[in-house]
Structures are given as C-alpha cells and as structure tokens.
C-alpha positions as CSV (number, residue, x, y, z in Angstrom):
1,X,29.3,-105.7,-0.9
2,X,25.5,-105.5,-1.0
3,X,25.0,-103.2,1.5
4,X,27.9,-100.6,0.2
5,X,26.1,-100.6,-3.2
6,X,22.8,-99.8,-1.6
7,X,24.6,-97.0,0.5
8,X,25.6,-95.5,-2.8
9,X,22.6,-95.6,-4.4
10,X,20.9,-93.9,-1.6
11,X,23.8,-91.3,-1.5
12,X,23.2,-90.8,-5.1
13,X,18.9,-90.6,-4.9
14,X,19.7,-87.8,-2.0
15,X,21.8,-85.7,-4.3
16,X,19.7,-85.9,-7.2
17,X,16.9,-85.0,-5.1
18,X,19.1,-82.1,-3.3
19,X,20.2,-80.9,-6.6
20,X,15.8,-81.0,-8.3
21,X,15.0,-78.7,-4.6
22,X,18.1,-76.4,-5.8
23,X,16.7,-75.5,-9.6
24,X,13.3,-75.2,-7.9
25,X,14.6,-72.9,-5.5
26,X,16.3,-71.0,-8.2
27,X,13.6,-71.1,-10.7
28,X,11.1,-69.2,-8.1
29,X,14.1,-66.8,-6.8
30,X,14.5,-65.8,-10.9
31,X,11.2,-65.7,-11.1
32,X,10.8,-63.7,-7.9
33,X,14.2,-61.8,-9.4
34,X,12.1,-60.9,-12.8
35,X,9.0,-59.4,-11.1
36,X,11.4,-57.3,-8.8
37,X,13.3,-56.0,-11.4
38,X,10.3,-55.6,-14.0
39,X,8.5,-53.5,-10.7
40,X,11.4,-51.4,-10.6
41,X,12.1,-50.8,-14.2
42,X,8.6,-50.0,-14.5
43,X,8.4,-47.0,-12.0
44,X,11.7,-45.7,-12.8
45,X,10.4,-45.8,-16.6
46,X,6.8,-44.9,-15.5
47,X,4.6,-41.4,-15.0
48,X,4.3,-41.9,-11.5
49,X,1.1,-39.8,-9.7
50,X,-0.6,-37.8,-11.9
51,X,-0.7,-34.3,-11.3
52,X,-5.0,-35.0,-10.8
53,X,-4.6,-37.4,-8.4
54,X,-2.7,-35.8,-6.0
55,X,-5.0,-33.0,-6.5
56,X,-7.7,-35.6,-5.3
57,X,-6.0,-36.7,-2.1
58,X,-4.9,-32.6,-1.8
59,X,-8.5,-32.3,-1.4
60,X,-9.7,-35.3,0.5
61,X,-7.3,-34.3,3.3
62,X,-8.5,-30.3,3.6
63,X,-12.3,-31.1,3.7
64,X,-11.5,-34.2,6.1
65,X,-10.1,-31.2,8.3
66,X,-7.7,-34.0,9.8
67,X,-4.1,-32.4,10.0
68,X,-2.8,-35.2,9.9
69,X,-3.6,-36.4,6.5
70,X,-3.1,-32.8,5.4
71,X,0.9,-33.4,6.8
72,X,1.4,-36.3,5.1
73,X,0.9,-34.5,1.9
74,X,4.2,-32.3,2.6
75,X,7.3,-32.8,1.6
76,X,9.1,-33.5,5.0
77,X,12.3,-32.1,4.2
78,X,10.1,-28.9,3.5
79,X,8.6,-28.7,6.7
80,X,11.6,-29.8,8.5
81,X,14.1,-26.6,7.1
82,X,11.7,-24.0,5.6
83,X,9.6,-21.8,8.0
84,X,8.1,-20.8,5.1
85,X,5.9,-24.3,4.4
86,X,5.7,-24.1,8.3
87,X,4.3,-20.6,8.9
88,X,1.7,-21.9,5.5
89,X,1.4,-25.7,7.0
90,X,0.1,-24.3,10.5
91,X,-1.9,-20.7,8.8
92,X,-3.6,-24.0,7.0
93,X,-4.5,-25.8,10.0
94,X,-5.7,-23.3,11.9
95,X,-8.0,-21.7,9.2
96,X,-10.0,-24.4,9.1
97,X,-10.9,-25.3,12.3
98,X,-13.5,-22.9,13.5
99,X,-15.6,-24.3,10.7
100,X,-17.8,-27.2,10.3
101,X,-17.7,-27.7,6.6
102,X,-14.9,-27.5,4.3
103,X,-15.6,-27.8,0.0
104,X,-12.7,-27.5,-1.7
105,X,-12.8,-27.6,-6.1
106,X,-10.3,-28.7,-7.8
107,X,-12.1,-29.4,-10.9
108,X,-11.3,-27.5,-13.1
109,X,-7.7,-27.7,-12.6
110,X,-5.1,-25.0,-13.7
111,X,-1.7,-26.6,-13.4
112,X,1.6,-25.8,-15.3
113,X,5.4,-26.6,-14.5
114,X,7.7,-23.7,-12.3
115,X,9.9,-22.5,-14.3
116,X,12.8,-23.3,-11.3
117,X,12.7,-26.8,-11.6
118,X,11.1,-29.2,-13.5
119,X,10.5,-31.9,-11.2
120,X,8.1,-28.8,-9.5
121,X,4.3,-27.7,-10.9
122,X,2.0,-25.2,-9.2
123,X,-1.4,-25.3,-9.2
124,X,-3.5,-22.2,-9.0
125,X,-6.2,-20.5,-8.0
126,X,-8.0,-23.7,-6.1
127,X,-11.2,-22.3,-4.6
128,X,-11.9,-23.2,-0.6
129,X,-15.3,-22.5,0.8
130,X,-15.8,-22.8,4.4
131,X,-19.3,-23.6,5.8
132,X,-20.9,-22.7,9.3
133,X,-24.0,-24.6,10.6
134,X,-24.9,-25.0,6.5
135,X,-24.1,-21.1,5.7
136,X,-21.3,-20.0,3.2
137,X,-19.0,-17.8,5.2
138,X,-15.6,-17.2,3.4
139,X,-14.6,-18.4,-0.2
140,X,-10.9,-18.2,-0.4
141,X,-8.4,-19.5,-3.1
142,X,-5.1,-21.4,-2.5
143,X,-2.1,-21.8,-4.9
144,X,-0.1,-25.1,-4.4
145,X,3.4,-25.5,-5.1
146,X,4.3,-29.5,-5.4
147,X,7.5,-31.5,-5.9
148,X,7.9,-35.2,-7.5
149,X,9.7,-37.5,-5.2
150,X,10.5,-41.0,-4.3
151,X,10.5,-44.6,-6.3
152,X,7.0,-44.2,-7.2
153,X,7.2,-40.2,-8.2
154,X,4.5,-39.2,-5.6
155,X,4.1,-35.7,-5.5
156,X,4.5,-33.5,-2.2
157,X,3.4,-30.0,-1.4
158,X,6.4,-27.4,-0.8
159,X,4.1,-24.6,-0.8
160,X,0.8,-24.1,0.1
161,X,-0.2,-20.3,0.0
162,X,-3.6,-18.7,0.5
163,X,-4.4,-16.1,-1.8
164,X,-5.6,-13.4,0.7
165,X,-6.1,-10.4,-1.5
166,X,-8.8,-12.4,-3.3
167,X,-10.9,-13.8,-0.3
168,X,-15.0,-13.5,-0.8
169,X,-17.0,-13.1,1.9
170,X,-20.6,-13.9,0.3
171,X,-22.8,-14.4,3.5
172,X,-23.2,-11.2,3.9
173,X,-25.1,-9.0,6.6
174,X,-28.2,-6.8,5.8
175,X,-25.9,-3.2,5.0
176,X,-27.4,-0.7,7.2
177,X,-29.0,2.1,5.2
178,X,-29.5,5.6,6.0
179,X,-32.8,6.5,4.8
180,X,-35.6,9.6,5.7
181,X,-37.5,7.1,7.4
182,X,-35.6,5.4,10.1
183,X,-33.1,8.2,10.5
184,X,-32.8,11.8,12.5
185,X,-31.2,14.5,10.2
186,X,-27.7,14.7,9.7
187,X,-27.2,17.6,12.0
188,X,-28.5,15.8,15.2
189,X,-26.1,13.9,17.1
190,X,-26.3,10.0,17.5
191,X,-26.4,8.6,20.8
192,X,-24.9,5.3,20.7
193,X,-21.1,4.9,20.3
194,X,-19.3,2.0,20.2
195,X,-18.0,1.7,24.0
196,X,-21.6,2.6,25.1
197,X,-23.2,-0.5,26.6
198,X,-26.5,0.9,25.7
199,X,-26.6,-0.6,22.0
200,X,-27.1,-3.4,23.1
201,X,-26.4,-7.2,21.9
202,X,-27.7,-9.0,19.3
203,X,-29.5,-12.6,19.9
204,X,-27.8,-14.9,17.1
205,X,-23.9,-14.1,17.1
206,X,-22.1,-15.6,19.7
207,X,-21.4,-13.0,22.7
208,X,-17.8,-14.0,22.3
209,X,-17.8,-13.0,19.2
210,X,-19.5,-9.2,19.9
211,X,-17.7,-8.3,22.6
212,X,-14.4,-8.8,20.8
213,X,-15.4,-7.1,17.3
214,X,-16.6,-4.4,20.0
215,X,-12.9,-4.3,21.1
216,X,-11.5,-4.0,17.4
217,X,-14.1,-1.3,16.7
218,X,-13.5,0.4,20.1
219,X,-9.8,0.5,19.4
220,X,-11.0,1.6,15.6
221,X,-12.7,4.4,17.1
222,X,-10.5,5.7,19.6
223,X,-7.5,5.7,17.5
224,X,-9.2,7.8,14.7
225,X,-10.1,10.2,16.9
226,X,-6.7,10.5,18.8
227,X,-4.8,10.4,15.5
228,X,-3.1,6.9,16.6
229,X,-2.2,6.6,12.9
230,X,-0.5,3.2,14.1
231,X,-3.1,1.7,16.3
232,X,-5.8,2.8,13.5
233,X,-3.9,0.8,10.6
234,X,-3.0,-2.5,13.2
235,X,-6.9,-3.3,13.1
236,X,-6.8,-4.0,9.2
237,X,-5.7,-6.6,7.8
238,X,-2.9,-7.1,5.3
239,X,-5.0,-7.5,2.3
240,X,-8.0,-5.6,3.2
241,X,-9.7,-3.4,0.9
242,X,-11.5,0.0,1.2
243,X,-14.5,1.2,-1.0
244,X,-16.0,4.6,-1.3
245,X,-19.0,6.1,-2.3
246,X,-20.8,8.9,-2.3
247,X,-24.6,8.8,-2.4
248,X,-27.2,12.1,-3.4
249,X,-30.7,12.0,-3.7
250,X,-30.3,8.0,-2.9
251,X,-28.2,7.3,-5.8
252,X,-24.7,6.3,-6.4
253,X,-22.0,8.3,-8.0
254,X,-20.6,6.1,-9.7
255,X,-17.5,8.5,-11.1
256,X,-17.1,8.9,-7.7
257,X,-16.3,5.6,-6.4
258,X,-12.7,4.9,-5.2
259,X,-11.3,1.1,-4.2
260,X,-8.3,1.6,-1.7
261,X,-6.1,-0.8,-0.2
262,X,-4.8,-0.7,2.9
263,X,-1.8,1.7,1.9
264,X,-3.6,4.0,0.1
265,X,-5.6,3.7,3.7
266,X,-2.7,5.1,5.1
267,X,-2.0,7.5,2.9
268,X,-4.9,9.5,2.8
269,X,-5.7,8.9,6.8
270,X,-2.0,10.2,7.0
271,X,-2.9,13.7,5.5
272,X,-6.7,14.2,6.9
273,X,-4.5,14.1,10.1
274,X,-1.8,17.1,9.4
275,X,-5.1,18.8,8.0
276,X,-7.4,18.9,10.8
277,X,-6.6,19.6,15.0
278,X,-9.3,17.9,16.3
279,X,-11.3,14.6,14.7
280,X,-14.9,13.2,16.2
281,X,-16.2,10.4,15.1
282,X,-19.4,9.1,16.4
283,X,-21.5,5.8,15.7
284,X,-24.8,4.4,16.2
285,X,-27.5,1.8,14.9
286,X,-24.4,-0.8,15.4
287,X,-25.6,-4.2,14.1
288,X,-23.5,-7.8,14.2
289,X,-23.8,-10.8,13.0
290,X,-21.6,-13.6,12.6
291,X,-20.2,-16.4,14.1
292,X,-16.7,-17.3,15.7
293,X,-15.1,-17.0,12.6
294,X,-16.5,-14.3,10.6
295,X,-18.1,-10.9,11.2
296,X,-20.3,-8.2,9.1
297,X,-20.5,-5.1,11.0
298,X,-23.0,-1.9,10.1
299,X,-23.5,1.1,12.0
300,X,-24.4,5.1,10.8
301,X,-21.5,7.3,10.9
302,X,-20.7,11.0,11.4
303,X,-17.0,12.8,11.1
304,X,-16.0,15.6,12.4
305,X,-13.4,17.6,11.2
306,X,-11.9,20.5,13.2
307,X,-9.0,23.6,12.4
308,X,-7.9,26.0,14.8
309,X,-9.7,28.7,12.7
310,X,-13.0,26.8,13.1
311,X,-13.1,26.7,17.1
312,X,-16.1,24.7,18.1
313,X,-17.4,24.3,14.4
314,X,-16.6,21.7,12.2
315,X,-14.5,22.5,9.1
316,X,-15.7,19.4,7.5
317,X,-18.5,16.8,8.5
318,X,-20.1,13.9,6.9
319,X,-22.7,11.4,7.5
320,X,-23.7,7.7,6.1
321,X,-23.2,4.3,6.7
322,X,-20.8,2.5,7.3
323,X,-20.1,-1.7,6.6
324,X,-17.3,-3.4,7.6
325,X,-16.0,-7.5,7.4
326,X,-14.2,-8.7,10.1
327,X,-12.3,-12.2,9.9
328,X,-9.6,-14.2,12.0
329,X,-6.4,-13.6,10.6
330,X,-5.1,-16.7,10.3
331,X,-1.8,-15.3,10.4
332,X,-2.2,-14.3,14.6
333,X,-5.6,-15.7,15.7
334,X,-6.6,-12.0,15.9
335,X,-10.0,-10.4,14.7
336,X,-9.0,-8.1,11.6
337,X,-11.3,-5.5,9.3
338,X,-10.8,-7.6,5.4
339,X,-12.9,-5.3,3.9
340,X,-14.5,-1.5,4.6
341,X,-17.6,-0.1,2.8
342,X,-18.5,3.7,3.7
343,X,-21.7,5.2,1.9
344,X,-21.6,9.1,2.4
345,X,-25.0,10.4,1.7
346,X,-25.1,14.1,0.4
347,X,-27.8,16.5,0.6
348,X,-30.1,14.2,2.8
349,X,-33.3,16.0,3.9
350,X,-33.6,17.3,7.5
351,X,-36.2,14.9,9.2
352,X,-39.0,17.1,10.8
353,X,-38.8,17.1,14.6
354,X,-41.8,15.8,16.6
C-alpha cells in the first residue's frame, strides 16, 4: 500500500512538472508570437526605404563599378520580361567600364511620384562624371525610374535611362585655330588628309585609339565627298549636336551662329548635295587626344563646291577649323561624332609667300 501511494505521488510531481515546462513553452512561443506579429504589423504599417536611401545604395553600386551590386538594385521581374531595363541594365554596364573613376551626385535630389502608378517615383537629372587617370572626361546625367516592392517596401529600379542629349564633355582638347601666323592662305591647298599616313601620330593617346577615330574620320571624309548621304550620317551619333560659326577679321558673328542636331544635319547635307556635282573636302593640321573612351579631334578644313557650269572652279569654297568629340556609343561599342564645331573664317589675309 506504501509503495502504490509513493507511485502516485511521483506520477503526480511528473505531471505538475510536465504541465510548469508546457506554460513556459507557451509563454516564450506567445512571446516569440508578439514580436513576430508586432515585426510584421510594423512594416506593413511602416514607410519602408526612403526614397534617399536607395538613392545612396543607387550610387554606392555605380561608383563601386561592380555589376553585380548594380543588378541587385533591379527589379528582377524587370529585367527578366522587359528588353527595355535590359538594353539600359547592359548600356549601364558597359559605359562605365573603360573608366577608372566613377562620381555620381545625388545630392541634391529631384524626385516626384509617376503619374502611372503610385507605388513608382522617378528621379531626375542625377549627374555621372566619369574620370580617366584623375581627368574629367564625360559628365552625363541619368533619370531613374523605381518601384516599391516586397515586406519591407525596398525600392527597385525599372528604368534606368541616360540622358544623352545632355552629355558634357569638359576635358576638352586645345581647338585648333586658324590664324595668319601658323597658317598658308586660304587659296593654297593643304597637304595632309585624313588617310595620309604622313600626319603623323600623336605621343599621349593610345594608338588604338587614333587609328580607329582615323577610321570614323576617313569614312567621314570619303562619304562627304562621294555624297554617301547614309554612310556620312551613320558616324554621328543619335544625340549629337552641330554648331556653326562664322568668324571675320577674328571675330565671331554672333547673329550668325546656328546649333543643329543631327536631323537638321541631314537636312541641309541633303540639299548641298542636289546643289553641287562635285564636293572636295580636304584636311590638315589633324590633332587627337584622348584616351580609349573619349576623343577631341581638330584639323583645318577646306570645301569645295562644284556645278557643271563651273568646270574646274569651285562654285563655292570655304576654309576654317574644324573640332569634333568623339565618344563610345554605349549603345554598339562603336566610336561616334557627339558633338561638331566648324569655325569658318571670312576674309582671312593671304599669307606672303617665301
């Protein structure tokens, strides 16, 4: 009788101490429950990623140049099913990588909601400039289109376009001027031409880089003079732009200046051709510098217009100089004129011959 009254008080000590495990076990699991749920509640009711921060890790990842951390930005579905963010995903990548430096500014930052959707903001006008061995090469500006996603309403960029109508190009080659001094007079003939070997290479741009802004200029060149209204255009880029000026007694007329973009270009190369039979242009003085991703090019220039009713004389000839800005589009990898500056000096002085 003893022993089946001890039995049962052991049987009961093991179920009271079964039952104090179970309300601890429950106690932490609520509690565990609570901080859970409160988590939750709190990023579902919560801001999420401010706009500024992901502006921040937007341009942590672009100066880092590492692709990687620039994908993980994306929305995936977005690169998955839109060659849009693609084609602007990869144009991204592969602008960047011929430079050593990379400062992007997002400070200030102009931001405001798209009008499609209200879980989608863009953000404008962010300035990008990208540095070889310490130089400024190329400031250009990138709009950003990003969507809130997820739990913790991260954002993510659907769009990521560079603005390449507004690109600046501040390291800038010495422009070649046409002066009395270093000059022959209009009327003699220059020399050099592009697809001459004789002008030579310059010492500090890579040859790499000469020989193939001598290809784009050659082509340039030849297709002006053969009326190759096709090939001629296919050497500018998209966005390039086209400035005009005319210059007498060493001064700029103003009222004279003209900016063109590339169809105006067209237009106006488009009638100079139905005017004129024959067209000569010849180049010399031809200076480069840049470096594997950027060009400035200067050279003198004379045109040559003929009509039938002229023969062997011009109808029309001019003389100046000539700058032009070659980049990498980032579109094709391929060396493209961004911007064109011709100076066309009137009325300059024959230089005495020795």
């Amino acid at each position: 009788m003893q022993n089946e009254n001890e039995n049962v008080e052991k049987r009961k000590t093991r179920l009271e101490q079964v039952f104090k495990n179970s309300q601890v076990v429950v106690g932490i699991c609520a509690a565990i429950g609570i901080v859970v749920i409160t988590a939750i509640v709190a990023t579902l009711t919560g801001k999420g990623e401010e706009i500024e921060q992901f502006a921040h890790r937007w341009e942590a990842a672009v100066e880092s140049k590492d692709s990687k951390k620039y994908q993980n930005l994306w929305d995936p579905v977005a690169l998955r099913t839109s060659k849009e963010a693609q084609q602007q995903y990869n144009e991204a990548v592969k602008r960047t990588r011929p430079y050593g430096k990379i400062v992007a500014q997002v400070k200030p930052l102009s931001h405001r909601k798209d009008p499609r959707s209200k879980d989608l903001y863009r953000i404008e006008s962010i300035p990008v400039e990208l540095f070889k061995d310490g130089q400024l090469l190329m400031r250009t500006y990138r709009d950003l289109v990003v969507k809130r996603k997820g739990v913790r309403k991260r954002w993510y960029l659907v769009r990521d376009q560079e603005l390449r109508d507004q690109q600046e190009f501040p390291q800038s080659s010495q422009e070649v001027i046409a002066s009395t001094e270093d000059t022959d007079s209009p009327e003699a003939e220059p020399t050099v031409t592009i697809n001459e070997a004789a002008s030579g290479l310059s010492g500090n741009t890579p040859v790499d880089t000469q020989l193939k802004i001598r290809q784009v200029l050659g082509a340039w060149q030849k297709s002006w003079q053969a009326k190759d209204l096709q090939t001629y255009m296919a050497q500018y880029a998209d966005e390039a732009k086209i400035i005009r000026v005319t210059v007498i007694d060493g001064k700029e007329d103003q009222e004279k200046k003209r900016i063109l973009n590339k169809a105006q270009l067209r237009q106006g190369m488009e009638r100079l051709n139905k005017r004129y039979s024959k067209i000569e242009v010849l180049i010399s003085n031809l200076q480069i510098n840049g470096d594997t991703a950027v060009a400035d090019v200067g050279f003198l220039q004379t045109y040559k217009a003929f009509t039938p009713a002229s023969g062997n004389h011009p109808a029309y000839r001019d003389f100046g100089t000539k700058t032009l800005i070659l980049a990498i589009d980032a579109k094709d990898g391929i060396w493209k004129i961004y911007k064109e500056s011709w100076k066309n000096y009137k009325d300059v002085p024959n230089y005495p011959k020795l």
